[in-house]
PyMOL Python script that loads the backbone (N, CA, C, O; Angstrom):
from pymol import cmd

cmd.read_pdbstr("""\
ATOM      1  N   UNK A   1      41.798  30.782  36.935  1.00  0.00           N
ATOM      2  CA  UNK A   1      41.673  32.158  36.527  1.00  0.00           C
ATOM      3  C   UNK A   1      42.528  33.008  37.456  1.00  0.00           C
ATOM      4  O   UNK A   1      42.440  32.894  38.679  1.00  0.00           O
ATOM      5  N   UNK A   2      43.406  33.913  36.826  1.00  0.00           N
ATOM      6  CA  UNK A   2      44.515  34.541  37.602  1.00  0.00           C
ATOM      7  C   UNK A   2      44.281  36.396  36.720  1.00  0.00           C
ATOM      8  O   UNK A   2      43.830  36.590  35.591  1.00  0.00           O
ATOM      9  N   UNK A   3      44.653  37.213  37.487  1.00  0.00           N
ATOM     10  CA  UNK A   3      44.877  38.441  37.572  1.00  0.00           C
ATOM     11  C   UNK A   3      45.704  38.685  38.292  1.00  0.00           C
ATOM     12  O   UNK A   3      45.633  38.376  39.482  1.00  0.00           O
ATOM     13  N   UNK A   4      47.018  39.494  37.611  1.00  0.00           N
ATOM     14  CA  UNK A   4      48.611  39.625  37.704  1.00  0.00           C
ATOM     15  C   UNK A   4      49.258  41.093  37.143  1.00  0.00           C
ATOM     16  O   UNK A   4      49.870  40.994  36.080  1.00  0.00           O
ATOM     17  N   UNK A   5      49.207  42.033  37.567  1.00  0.00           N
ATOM     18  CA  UNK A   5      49.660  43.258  37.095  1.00  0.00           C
ATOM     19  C   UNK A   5      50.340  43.189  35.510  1.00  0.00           C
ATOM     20  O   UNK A   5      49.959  43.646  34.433  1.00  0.00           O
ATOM     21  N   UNK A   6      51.445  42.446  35.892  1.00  0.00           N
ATOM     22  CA  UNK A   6      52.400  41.684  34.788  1.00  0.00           C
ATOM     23  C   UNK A   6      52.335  40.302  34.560  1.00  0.00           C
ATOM     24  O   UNK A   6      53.237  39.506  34.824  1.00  0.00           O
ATOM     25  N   UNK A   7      51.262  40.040  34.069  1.00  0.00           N
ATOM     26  CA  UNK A   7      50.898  38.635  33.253  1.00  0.00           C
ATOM     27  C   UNK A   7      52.256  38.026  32.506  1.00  0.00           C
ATOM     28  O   UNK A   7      53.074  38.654  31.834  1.00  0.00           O
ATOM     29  N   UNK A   8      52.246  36.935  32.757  1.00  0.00           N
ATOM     30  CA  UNK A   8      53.950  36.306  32.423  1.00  0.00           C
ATOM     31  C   UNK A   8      53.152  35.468  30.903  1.00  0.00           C
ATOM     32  O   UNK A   8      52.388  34.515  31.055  1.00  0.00           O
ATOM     33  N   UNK A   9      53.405  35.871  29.908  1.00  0.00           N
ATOM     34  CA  UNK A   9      53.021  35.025  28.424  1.00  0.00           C
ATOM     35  C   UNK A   9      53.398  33.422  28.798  1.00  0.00           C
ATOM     36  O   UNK A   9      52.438  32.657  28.706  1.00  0.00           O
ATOM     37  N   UNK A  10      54.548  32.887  29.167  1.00  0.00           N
ATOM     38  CA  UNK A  10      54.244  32.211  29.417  1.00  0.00           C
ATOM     39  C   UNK A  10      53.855  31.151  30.327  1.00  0.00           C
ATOM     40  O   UNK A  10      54.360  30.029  30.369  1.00  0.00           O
ATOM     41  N   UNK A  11      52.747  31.676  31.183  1.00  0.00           N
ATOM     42  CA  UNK A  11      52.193  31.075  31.836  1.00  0.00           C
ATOM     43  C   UNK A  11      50.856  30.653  31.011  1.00  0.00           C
ATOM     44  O   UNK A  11      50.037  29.913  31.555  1.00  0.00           O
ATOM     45  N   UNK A  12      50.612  31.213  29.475  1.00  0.00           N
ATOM     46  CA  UNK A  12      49.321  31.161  29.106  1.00  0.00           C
ATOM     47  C   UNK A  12      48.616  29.714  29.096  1.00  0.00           C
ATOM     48  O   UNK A  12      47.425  29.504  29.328  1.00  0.00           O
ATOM     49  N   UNK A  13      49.418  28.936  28.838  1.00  0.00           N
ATOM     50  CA  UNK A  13      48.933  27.485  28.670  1.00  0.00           C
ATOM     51  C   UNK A  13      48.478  27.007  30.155  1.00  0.00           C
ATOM     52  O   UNK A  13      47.583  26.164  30.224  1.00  0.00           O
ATOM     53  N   UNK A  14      48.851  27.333  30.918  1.00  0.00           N
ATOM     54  CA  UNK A  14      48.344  26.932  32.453  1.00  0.00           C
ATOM     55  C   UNK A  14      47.561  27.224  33.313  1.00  0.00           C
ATOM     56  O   UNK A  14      47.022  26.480  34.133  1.00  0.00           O
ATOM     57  N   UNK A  15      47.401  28.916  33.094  1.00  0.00           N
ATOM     58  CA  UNK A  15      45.835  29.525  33.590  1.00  0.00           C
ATOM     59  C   UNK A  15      45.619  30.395  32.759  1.00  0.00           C
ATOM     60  O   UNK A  15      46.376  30.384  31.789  1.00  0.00           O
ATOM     61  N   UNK A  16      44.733  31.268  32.795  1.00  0.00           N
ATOM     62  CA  UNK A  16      44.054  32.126  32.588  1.00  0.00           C
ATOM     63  C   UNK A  16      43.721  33.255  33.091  1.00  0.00           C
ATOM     64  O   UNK A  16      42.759  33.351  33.853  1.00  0.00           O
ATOM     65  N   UNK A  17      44.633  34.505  32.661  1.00  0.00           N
ATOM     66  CA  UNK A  17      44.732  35.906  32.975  1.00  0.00           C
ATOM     67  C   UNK A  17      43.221  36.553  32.909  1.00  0.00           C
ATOM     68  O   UNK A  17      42.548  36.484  31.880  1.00  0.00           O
ATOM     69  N   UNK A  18      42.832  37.085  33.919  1.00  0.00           N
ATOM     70  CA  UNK A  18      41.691  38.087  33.508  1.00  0.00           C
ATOM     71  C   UNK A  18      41.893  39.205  34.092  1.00  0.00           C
ATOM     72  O   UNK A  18      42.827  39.256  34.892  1.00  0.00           O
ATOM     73  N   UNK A  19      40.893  40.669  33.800  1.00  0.00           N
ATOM     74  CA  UNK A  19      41.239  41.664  34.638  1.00  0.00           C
ATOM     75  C   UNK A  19      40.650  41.620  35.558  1.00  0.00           C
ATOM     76  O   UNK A  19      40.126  40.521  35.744  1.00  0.00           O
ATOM     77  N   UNK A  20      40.362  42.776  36.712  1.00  0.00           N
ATOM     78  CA  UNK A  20      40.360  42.483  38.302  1.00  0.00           C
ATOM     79  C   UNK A  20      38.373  42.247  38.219  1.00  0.00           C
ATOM     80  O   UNK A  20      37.708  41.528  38.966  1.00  0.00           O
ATOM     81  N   UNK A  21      37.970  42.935  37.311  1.00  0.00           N
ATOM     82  CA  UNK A  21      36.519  43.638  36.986  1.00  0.00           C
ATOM     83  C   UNK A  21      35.474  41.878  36.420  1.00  0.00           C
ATOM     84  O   UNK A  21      34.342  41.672  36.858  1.00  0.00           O
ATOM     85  N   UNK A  22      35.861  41.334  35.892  1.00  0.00           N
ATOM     86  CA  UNK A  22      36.398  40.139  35.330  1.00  0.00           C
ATOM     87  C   UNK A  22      36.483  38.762  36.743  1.00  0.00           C
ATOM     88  O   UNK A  22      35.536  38.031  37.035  1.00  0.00           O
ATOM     89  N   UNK A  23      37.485  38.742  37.223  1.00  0.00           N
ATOM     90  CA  UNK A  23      37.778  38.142  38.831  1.00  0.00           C
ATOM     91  C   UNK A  23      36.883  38.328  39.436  1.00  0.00           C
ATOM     92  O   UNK A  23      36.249  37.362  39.860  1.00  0.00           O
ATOM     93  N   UNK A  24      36.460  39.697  39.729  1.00  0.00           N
ATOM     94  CA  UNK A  24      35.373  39.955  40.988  1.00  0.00           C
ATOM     95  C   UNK A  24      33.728  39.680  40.885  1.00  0.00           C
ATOM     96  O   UNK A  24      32.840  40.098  41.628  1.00  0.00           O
ATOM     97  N   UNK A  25      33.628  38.757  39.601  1.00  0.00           N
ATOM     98  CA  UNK A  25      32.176  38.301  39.569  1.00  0.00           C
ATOM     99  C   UNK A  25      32.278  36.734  39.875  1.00  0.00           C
ATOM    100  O   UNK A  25      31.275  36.032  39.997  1.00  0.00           O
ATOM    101  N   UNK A  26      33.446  36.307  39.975  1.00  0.00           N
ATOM    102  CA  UNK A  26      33.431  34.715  40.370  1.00  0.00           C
ATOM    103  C   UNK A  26      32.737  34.539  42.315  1.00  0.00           C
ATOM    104  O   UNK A  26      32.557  35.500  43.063  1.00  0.00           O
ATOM    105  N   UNK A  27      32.559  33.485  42.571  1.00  0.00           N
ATOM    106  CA  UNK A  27      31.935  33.242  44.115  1.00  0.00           C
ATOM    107  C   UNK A  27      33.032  33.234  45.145  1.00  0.00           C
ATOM    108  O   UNK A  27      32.773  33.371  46.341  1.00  0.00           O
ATOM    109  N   UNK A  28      34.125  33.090  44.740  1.00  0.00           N
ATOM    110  CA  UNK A  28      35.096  32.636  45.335  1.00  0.00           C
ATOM    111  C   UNK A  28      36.732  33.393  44.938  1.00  0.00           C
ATOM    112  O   UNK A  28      37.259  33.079  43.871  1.00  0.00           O
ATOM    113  N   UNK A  29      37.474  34.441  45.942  1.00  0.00           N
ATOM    114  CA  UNK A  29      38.233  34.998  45.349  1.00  0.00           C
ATOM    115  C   UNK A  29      39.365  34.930  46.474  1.00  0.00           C
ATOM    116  O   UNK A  29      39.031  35.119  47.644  1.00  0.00           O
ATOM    117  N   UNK A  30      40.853  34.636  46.110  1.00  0.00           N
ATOM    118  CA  UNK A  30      41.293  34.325  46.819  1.00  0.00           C
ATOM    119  C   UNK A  30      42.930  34.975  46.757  1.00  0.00           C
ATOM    120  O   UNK A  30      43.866  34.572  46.066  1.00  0.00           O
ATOM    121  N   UNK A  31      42.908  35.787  47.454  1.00  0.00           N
ATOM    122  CA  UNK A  31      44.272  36.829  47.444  1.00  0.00           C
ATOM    123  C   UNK A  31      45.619  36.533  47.637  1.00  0.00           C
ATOM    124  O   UNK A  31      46.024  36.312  48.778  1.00  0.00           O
ATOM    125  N   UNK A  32      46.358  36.499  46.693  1.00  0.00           N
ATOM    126  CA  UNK A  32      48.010  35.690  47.456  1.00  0.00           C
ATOM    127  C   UNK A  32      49.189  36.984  46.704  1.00  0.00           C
ATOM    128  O   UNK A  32      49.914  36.933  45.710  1.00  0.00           O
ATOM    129  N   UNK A  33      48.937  38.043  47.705  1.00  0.00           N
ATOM    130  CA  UNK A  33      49.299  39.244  47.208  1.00  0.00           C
ATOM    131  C   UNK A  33      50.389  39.423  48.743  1.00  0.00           C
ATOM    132  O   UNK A  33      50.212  38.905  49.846  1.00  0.00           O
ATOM    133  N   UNK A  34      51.542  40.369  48.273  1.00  0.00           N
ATOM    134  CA  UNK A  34      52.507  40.393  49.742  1.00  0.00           C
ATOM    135  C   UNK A  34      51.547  41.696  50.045  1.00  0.00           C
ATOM    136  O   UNK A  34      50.719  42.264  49.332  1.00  0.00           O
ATOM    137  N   UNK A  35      52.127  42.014  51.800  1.00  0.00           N
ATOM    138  CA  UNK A  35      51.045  43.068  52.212  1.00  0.00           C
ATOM    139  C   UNK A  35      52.500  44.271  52.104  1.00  0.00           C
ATOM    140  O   UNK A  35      53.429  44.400  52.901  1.00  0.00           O
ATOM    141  N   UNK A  36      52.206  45.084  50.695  1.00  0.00           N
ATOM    142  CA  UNK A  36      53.150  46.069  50.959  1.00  0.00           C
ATOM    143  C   UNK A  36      52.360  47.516  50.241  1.00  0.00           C
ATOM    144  O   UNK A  36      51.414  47.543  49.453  1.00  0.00           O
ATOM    145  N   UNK A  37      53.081  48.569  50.794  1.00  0.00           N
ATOM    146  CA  UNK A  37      52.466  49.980  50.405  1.00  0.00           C
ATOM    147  C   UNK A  37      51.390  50.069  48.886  1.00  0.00           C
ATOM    148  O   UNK A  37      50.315  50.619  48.647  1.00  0.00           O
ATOM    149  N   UNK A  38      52.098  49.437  48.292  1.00  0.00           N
ATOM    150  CA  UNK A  38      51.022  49.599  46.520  1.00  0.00           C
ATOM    151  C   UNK A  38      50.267  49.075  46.839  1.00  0.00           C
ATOM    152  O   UNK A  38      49.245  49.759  46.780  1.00  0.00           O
ATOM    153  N   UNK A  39      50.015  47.688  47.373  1.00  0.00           N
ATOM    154  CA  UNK A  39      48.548  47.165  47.847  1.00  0.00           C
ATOM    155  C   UNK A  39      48.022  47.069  48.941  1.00  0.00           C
ATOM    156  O   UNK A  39      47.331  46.105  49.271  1.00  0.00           O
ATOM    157  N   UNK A  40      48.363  48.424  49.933  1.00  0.00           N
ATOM    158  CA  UNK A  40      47.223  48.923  51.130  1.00  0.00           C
ATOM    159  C   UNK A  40      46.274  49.229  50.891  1.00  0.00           C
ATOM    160  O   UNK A  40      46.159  50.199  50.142  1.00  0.00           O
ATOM    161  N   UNK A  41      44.897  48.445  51.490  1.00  0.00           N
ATOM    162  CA  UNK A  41      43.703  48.637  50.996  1.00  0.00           C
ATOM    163  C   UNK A  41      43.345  48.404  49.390  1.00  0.00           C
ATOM    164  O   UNK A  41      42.539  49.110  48.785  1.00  0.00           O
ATOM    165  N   UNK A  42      44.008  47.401  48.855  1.00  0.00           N
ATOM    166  CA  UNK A  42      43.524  47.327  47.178  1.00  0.00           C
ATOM    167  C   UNK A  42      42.172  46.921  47.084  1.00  0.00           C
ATOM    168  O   UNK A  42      41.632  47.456  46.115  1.00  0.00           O
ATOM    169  N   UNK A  43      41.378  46.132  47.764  1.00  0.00           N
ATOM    170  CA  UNK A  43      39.806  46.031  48.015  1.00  0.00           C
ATOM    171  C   UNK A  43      39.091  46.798  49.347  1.00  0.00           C
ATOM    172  O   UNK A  43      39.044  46.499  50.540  1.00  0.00           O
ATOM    173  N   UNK A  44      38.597  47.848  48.619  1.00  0.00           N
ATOM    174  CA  UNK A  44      37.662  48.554  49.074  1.00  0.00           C
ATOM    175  C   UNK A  44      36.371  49.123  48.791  1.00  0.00           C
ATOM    176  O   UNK A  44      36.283  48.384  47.810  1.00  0.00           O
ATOM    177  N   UNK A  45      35.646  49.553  48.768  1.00  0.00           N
ATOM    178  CA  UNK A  45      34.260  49.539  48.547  1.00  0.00           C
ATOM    179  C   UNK A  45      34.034  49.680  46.885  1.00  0.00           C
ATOM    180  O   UNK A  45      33.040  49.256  46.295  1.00  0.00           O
ATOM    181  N   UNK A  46      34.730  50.100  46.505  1.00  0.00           N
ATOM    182  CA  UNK A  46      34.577  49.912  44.656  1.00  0.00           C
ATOM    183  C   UNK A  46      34.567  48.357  44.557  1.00  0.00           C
ATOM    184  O   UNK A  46      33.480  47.783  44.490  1.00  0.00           O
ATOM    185  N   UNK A  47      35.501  47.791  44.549  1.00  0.00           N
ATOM    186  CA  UNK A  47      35.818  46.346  44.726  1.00  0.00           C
ATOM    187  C   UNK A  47      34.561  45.725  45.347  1.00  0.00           C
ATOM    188  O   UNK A  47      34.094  44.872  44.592  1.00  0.00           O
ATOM    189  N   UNK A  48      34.003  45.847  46.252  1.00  0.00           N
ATOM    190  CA  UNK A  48      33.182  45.318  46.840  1.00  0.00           C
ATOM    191  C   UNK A  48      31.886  45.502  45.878  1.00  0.00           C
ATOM    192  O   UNK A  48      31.028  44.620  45.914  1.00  0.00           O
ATOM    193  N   UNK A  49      31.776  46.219  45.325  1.00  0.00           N
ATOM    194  CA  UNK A  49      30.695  46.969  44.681  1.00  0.00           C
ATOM    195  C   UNK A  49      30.543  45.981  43.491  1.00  0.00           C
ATOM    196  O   UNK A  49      29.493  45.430  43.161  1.00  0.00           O
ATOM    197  N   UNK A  50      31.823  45.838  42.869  1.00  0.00           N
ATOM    198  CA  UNK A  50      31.658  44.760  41.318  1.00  0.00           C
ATOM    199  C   UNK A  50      31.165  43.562  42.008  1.00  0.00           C
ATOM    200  O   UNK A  50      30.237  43.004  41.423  1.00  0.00           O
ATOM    201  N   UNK A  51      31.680  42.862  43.451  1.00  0.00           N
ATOM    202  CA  UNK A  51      31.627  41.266  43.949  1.00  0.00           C
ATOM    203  C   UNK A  51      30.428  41.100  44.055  1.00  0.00           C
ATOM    204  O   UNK A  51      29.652  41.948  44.494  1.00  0.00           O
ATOM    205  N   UNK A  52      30.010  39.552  43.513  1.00  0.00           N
ATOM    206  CA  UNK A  52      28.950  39.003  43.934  1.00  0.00           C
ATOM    207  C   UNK A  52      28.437  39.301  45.337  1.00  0.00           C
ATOM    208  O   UNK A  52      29.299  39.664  46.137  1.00  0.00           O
ATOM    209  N   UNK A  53      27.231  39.216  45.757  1.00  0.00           N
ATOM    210  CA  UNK A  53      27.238  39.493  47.264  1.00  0.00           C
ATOM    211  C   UNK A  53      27.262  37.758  47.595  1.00  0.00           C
ATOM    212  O   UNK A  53      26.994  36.908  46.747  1.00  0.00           O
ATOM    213  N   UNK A  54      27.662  37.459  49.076  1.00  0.00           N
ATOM    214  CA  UNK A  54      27.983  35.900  49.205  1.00  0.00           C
ATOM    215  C   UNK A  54      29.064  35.261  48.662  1.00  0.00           C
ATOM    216  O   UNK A  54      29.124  34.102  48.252  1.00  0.00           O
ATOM    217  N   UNK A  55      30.058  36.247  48.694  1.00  0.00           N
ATOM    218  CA  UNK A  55      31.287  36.356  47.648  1.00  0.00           C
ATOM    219  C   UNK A  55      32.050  35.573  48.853  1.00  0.00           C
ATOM    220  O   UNK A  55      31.524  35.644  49.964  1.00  0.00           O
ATOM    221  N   UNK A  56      33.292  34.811  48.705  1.00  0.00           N
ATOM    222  CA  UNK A  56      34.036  34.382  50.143  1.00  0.00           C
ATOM    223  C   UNK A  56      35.228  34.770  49.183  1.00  0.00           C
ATOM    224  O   UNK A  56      35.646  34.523  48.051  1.00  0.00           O
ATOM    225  N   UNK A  57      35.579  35.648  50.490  1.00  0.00           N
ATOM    226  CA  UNK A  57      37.059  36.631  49.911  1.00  0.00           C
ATOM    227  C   UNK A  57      37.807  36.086  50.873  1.00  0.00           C
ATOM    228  O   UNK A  57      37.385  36.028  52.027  1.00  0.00           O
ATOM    229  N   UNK A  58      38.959  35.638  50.537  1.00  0.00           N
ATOM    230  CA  UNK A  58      39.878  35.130  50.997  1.00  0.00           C
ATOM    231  C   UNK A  58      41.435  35.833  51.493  1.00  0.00           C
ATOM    232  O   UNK A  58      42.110  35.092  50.779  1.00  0.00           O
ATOM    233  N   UNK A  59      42.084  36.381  51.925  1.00  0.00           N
ATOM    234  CA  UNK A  59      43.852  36.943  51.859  1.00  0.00           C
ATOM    235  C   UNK A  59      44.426  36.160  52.633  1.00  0.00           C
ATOM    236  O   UNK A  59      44.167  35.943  53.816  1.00  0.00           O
ATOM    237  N   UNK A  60      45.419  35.605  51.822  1.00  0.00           N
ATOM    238  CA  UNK A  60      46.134  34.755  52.566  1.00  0.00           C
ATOM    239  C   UNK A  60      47.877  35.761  52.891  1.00  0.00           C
ATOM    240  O   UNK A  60      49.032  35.389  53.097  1.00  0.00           O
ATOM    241  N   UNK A  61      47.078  37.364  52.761  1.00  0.00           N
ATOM    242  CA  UNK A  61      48.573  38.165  53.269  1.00  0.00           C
ATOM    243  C   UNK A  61      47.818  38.562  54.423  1.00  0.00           C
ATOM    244  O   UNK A  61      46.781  38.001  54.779  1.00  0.00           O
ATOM    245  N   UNK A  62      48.533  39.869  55.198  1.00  0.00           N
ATOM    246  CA  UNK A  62      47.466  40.489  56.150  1.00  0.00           C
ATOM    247  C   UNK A  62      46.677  41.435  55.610  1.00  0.00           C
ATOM    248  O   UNK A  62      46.409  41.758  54.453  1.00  0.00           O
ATOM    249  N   UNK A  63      46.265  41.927  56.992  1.00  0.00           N
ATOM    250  CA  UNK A  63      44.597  42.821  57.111  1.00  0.00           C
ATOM    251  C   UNK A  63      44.474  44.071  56.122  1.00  0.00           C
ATOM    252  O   UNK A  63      43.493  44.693  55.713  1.00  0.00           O
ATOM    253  N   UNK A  64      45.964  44.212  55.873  1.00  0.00           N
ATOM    254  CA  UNK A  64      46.261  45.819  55.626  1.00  0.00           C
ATOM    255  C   UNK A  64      45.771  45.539  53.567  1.00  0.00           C
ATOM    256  O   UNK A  64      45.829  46.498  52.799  1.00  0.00           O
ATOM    257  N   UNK A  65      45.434  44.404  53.175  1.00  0.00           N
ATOM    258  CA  UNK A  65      45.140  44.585  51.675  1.00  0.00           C
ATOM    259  C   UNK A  65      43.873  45.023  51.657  1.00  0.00           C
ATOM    260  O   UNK A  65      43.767  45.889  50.788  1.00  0.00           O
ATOM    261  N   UNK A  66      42.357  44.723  52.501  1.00  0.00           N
ATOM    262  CA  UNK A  66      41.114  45.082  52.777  1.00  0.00           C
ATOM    263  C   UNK A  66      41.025  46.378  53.263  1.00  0.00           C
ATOM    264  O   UNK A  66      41.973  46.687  53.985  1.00  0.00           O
ATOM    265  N   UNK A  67      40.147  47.266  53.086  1.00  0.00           N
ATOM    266  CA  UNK A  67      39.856  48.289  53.602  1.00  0.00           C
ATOM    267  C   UNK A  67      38.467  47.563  54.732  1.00  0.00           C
ATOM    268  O   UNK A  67      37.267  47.417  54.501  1.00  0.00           O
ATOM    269  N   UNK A  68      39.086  47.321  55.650  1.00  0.00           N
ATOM    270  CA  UNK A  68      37.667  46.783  56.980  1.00  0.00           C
ATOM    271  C   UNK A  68      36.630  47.492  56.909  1.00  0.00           C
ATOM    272  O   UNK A  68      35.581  46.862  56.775  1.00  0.00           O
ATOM    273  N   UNK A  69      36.553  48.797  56.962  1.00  0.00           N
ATOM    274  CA  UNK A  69      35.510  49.774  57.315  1.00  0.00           C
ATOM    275  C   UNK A  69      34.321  49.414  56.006  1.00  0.00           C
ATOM    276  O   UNK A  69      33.109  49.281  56.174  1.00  0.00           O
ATOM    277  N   UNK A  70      35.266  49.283  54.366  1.00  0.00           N
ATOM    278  CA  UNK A  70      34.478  48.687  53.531  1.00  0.00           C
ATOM    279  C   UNK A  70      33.653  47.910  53.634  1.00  0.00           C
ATOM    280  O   UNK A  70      32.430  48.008  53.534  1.00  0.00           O
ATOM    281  N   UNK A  71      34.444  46.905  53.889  1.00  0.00           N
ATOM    282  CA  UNK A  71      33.671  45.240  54.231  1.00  0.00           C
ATOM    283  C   UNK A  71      32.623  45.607  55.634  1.00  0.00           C
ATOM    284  O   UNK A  71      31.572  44.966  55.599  1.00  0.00           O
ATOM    285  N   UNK A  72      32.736  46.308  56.539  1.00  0.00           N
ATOM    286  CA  UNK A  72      31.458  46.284  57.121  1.00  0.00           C
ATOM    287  C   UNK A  72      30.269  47.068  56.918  1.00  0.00           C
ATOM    288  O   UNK A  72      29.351  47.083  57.738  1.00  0.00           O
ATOM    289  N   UNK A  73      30.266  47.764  55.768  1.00  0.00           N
ATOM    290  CA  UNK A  73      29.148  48.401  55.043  1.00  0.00           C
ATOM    291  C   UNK A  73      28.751  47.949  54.127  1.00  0.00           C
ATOM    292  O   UNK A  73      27.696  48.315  53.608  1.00  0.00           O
ATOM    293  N   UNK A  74      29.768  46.688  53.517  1.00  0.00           N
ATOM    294  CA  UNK A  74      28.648  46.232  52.184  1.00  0.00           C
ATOM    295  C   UNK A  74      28.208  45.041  52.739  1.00  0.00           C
ATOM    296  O   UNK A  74      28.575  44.348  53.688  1.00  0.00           O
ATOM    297  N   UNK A  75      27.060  44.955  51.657  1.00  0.00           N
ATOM    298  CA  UNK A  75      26.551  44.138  51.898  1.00  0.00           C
ATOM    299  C   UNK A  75      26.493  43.021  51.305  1.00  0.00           C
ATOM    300  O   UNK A  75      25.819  42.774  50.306  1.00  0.00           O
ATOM    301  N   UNK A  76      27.613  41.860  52.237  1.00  0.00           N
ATOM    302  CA  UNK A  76      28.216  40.780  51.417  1.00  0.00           C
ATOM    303  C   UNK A  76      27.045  39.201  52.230  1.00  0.00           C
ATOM    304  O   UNK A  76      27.311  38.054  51.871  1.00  0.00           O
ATOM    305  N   UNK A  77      26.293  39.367  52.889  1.00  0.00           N
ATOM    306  CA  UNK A  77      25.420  38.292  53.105  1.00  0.00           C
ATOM    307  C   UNK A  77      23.960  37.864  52.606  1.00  0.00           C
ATOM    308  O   UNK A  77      23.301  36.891  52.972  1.00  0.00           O
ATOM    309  N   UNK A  78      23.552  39.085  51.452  1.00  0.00           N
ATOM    310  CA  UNK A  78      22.557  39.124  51.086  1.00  0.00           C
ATOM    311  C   UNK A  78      22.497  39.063  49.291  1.00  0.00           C
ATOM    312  O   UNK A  78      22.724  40.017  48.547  1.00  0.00           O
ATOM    313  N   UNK A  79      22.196  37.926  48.953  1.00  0.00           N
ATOM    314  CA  UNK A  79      22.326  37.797  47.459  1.00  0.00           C
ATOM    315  C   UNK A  79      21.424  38.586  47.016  1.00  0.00           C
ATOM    316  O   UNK A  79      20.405  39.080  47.497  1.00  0.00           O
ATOM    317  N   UNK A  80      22.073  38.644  45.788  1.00  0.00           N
ATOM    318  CA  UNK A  80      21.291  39.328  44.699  1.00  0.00           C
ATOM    319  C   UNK A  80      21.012  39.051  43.734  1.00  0.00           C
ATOM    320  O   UNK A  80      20.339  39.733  42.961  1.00  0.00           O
ATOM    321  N   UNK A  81      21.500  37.882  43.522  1.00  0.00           N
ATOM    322  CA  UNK A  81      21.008  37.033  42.139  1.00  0.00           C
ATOM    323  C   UNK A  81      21.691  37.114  41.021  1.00  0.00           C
ATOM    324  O   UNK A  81      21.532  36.244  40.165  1.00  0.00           O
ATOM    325  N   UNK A  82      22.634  38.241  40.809  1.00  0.00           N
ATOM    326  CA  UNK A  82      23.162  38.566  39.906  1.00  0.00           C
ATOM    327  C   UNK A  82      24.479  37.846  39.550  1.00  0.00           C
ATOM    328  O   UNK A  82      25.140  38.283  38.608  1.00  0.00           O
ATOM    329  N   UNK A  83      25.005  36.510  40.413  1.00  0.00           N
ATOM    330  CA  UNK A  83      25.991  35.566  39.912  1.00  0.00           C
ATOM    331  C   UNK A  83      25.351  34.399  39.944  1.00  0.00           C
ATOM    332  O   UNK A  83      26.062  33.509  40.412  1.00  0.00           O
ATOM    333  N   UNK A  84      23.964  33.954  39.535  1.00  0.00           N
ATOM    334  CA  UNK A  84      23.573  32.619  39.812  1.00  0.00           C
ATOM    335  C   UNK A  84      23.159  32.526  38.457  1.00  0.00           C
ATOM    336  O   UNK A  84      22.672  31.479  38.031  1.00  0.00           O
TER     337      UNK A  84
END
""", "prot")
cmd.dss("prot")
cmd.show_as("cartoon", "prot")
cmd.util.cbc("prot")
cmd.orient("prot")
């Protein structure tokens, strides 16, 4: 399952495009985004808000795609039941 601004048609046979709203209820989410101005801070507390809690968020760019201050106000260690 992939979410891609510009979804390439044909990639359809190989994964599966979803939107971000969509992505952010899976357990496991894993970022391979470059760290540049359009996506400073693209997950921040909205984002956090759709994710499962116990969610393992992953960026394999730097720090600058997370909004930190987000991530230490939600509350990502306490399930809620709502992805099981």
């Amino acid at each position: 399952m992939v979410y891609d601004i510009l979804p390439d048609p044909q990639l359809n046979d190989i994964v599966e495009f979803l939107n971000l709203e969509t992505l952010f209820n899976d357990d496991a989410i894993i970022l391979h985004v470059p760290a540049l101005p359009v996506n400073h801070h693209m997950i921040d507390a909205k984002q956090f808000a759709m994710m499962c809690d116990g969610v393992l968020l992953i960026t394999c760019a730097r720090g600058e795609l997370i909004r930190t201050g987000a991530l230490r106000c939600h509350r990502i260690w306490q399930g809620c039941g709502r992805c099981n």
